[in-house]
C-alpha positions in Angstrom: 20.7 -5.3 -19.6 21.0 -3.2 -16.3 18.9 -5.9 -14.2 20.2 -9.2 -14.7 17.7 -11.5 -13.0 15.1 -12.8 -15.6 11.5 -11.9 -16.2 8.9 -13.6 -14.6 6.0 -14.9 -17.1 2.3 -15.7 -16.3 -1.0 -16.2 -18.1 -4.3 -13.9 -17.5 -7.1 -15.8 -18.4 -6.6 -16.7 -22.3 -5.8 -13.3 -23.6 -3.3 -11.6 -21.3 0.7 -12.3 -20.9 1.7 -10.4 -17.8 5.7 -10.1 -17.0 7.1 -8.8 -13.8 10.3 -7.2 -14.7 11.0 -6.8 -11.2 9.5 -7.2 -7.5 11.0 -3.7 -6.5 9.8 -0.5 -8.1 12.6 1.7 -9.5 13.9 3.5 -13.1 16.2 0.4 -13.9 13.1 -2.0 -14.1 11.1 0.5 -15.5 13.7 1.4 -18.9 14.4 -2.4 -18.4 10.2 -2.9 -19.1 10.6 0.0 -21.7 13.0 -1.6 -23.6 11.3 -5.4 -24.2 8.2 -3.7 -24.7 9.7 -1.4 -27.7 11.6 -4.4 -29.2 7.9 -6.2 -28.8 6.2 -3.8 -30.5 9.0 -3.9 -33.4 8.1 -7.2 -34.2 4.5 -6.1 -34.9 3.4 -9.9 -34.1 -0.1 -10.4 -36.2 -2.5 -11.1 -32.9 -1.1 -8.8 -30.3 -3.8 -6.3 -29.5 -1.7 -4.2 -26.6 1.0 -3.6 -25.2 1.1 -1.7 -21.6 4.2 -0.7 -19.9 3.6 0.1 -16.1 5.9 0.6 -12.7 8.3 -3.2 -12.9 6.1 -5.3 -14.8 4.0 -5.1 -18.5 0.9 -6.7 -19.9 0.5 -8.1 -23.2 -3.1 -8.3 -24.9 -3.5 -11.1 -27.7 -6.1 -12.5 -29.5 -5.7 -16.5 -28.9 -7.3 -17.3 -32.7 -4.5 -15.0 -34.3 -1.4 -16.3 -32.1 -1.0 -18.9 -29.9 0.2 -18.4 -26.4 2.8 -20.4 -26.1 4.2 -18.7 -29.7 3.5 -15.4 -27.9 5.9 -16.1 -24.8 9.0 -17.3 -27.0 8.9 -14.4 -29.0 8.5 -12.3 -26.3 11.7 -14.0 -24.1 13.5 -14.1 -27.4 12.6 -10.0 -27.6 13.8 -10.1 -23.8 16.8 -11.7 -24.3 17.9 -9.3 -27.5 17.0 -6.4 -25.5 19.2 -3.5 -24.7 18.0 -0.9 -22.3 18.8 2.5 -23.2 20.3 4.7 -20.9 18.7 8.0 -21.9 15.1 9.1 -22.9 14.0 11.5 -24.9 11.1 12.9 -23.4 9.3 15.5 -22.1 9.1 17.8 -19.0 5.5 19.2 -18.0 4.3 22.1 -15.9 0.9 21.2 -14.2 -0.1 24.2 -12.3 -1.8 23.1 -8.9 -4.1 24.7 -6.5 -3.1 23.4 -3.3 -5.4 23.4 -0.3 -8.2 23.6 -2.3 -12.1 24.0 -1.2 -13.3 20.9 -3.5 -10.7 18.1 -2.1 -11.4 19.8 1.2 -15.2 19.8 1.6 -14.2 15.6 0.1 -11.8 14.7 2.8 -14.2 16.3 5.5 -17.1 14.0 4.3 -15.0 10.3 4.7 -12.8 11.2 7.6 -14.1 8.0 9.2 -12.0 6.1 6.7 -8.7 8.0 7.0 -6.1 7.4 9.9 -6.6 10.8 11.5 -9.9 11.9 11.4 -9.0 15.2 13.5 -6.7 16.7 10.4 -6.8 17.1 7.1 -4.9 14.7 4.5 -2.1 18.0 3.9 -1.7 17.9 7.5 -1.4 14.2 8.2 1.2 14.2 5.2 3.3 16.9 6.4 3.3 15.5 10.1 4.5 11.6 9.1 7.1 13.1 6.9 8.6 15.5 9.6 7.5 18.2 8.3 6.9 21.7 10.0 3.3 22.4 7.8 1.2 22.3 5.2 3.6 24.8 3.8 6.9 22.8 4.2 4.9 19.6 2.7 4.2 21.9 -0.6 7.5 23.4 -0.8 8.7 19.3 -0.9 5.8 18.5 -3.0 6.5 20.6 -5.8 10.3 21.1 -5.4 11.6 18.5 -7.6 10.1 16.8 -10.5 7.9 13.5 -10.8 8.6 10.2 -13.4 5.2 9.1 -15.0 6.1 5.2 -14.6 2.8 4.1 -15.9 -0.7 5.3 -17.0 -3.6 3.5 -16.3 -6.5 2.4 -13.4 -9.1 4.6 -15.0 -8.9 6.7 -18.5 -5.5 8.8 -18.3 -4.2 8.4 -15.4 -0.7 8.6 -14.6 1.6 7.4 -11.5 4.6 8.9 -11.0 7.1 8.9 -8.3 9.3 12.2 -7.4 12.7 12.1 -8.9 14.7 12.0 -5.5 16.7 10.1 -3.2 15.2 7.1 -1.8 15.3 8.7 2.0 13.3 12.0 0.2 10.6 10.2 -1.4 7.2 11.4 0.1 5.3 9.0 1.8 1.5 8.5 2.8 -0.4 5.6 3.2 -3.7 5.2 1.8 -7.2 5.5 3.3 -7.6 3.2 5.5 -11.1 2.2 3.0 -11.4 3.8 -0.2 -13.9 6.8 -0.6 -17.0 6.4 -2.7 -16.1 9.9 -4.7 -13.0 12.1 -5.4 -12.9 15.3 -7.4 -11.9 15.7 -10.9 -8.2 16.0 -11.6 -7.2 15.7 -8.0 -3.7 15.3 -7.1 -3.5 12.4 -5.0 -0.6 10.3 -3.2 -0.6 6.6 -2.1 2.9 5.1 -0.7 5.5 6.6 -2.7 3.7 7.4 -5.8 1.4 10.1 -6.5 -1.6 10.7 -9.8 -3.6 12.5 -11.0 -7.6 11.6 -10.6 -8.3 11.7 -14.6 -12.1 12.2 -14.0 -14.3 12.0 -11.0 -15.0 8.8 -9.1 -14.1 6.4 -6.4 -10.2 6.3 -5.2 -8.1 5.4 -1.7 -5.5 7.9 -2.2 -4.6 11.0 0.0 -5.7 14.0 -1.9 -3.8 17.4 -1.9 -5.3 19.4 -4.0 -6.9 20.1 -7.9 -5.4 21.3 -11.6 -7.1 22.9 -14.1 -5.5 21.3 -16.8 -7.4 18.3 -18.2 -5.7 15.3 -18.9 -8.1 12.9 -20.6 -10.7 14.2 -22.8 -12.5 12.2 -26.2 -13.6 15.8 -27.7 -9.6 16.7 -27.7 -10.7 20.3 -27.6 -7.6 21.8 -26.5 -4.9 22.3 -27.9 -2.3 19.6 -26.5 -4.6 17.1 -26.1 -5.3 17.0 -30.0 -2.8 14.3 -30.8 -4.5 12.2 -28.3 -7.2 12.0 -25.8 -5.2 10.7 -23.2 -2.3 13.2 -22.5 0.1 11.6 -20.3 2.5 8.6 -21.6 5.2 6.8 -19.5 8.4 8.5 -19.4 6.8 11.8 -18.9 8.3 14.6 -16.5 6.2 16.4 -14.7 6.9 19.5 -12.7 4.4 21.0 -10.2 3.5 24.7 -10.0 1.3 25.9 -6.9 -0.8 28.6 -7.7 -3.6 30.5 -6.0 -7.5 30.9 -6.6 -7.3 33.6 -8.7 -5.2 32.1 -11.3 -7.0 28.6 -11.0 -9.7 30.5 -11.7 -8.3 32.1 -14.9 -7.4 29.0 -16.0 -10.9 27.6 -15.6 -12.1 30.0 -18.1 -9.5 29.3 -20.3 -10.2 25.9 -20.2 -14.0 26.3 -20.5 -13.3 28.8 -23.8 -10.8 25.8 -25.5 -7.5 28.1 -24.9 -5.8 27.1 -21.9 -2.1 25.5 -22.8 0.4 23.8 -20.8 4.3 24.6 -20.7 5.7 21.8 -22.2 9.0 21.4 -23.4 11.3 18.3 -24.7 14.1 17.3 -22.4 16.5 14.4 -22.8 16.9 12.0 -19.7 19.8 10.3 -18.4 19.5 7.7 -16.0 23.0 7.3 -15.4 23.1 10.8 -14.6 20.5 11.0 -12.3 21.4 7.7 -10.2 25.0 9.8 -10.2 23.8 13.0 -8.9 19.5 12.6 -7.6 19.7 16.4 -5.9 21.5 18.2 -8.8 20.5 16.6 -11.8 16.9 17.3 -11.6 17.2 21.1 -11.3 18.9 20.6 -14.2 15.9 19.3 -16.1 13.5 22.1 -14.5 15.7 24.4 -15.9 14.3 23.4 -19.4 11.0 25.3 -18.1 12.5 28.8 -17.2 
């Protein structure tokens, strides 16, 4: 396998087997994680409730009466040790449409600025300025200019992490409130570190928010039309591309939404990690191309 250092095993209580691929965050631990977890699930172990792949690390959920634990860890390491990570993923890229600077995340913000590191700005503005940035504008243009990895999907119903798919020295980065808020709009794009999500539904959260989509990602009525396979839309591996667009078309798409036939542009796209550790400016565009 690519990493060579072993997993690290603990216990969770009496029902949980958590592994840390890795103590650094990056696409070799995460197809590293990908790949036990899929030669886990082969074995389809009688007792083993769930399996959930996140950033460097995965949890296993058993039921103790079914399997034992110490059973479950040996034919896990044995699953680890036959493992081959695969190089390329067959996936899919997604176009989330955005409305940037928006009045909902705004009138937010304005109400818990005594819990963010500058209270005189917005969170756009602080994000542009401690990335070097010119403006709000230059921080969108960086924002959606190259594609995002969903690494893991999870904290509340359907929502996914994701890191943007460029160098190291490129990667976006904003700390997050200094306390968490008490309330954050519904499918807010938000940003914490490195790694930015979408707010699934609406509720408490500690990450700078930029702005909203119309396109929900978590819904148990599955009324719409890619969300009928399942209610939670995004899965790790996903490719997401960002799309700004103004009021008038978020509005639009509200009513499309609201009248069950708003879509998103979705289309399948293999991924090569080799090829993006070999080329992380070109090989992206590459993979947006797949949307034109």
């Amino acid at each position: 396998m690519a990493e060579s250092s072993p997993i690290r095993y603990s216990f969770g209580g009496d029902e949980h087997l958590f592994a840390e691929v890795s103590e650094s965050m990056s696409l070799e631990a995460f197809f590293k994680g990908m790949a036990v977890t899929r030669a886990v699930e082969r074995l389809a172990l009688d007792g083993v409730l769930d399996v959930c792949l996140a950033n460097a690390s995965f949890q296993i959920r058993f039921d103790p009466d079914r399997i034992a634990p110490h059973v479950l860890l040996d034919a896990v390491q044995s699953a680890e040790a036959q493992a081959v990570a695969e190089r390329i993923l067959h996936t899919r890229i997604i176009e989330i449409p955005v409305l940037y600077n928006d009045p909902w995340t705004l009138e937010t913000l304005m109400r818990f600025r005594d819990r963010h590191q500058d209270p005189s700005g917005t969170d756009l503005e602080y994000a542009a300025r401690i990335n070097g940035l010119a403006d709000v504008e230059a921080f969108i243009a960086a924002h959606s200019g190259a594609p995002w990895f969903v690494s893991m999907v999870g904290f509340v119903a359907g929502l996914p992490f994701m890191f943007q798919m460029v160098e190291r020295e490129r990667q976006l980065q904003v700390p997050k409130y200094l306390r968490p808020r008490t309330d954050t709009p519904k499918l807010t794009l938000g940003h914490g570190g490195c790694f930015g999500c979408i707010y699934s539904v609406r509720g408490a959260g500690g990450y700078q928010m930029f702005g909203v989509t119309p396109a929900p990602i978590y819904d148990p009525a599955q009324q719409l039309a890619y969300l009928k396979e399942h209610m939670v839309f995004f899965r790790p591996g996903d490719i997401v591309q960002f799309k700004a667009m103004d009021r008038e078309a978020y509005d639009v798409a509200i009513a499309q939404v609201e009248a069950g036939s708003f879509d998103l542009r979705i289309r399948p796209v293999e991924f090569s990690l080799d090829a993006f550790l070999a080329d992380p400016v070109g090989y992206p565009k590459s993979l947006q191309e797949a949307l034109a």
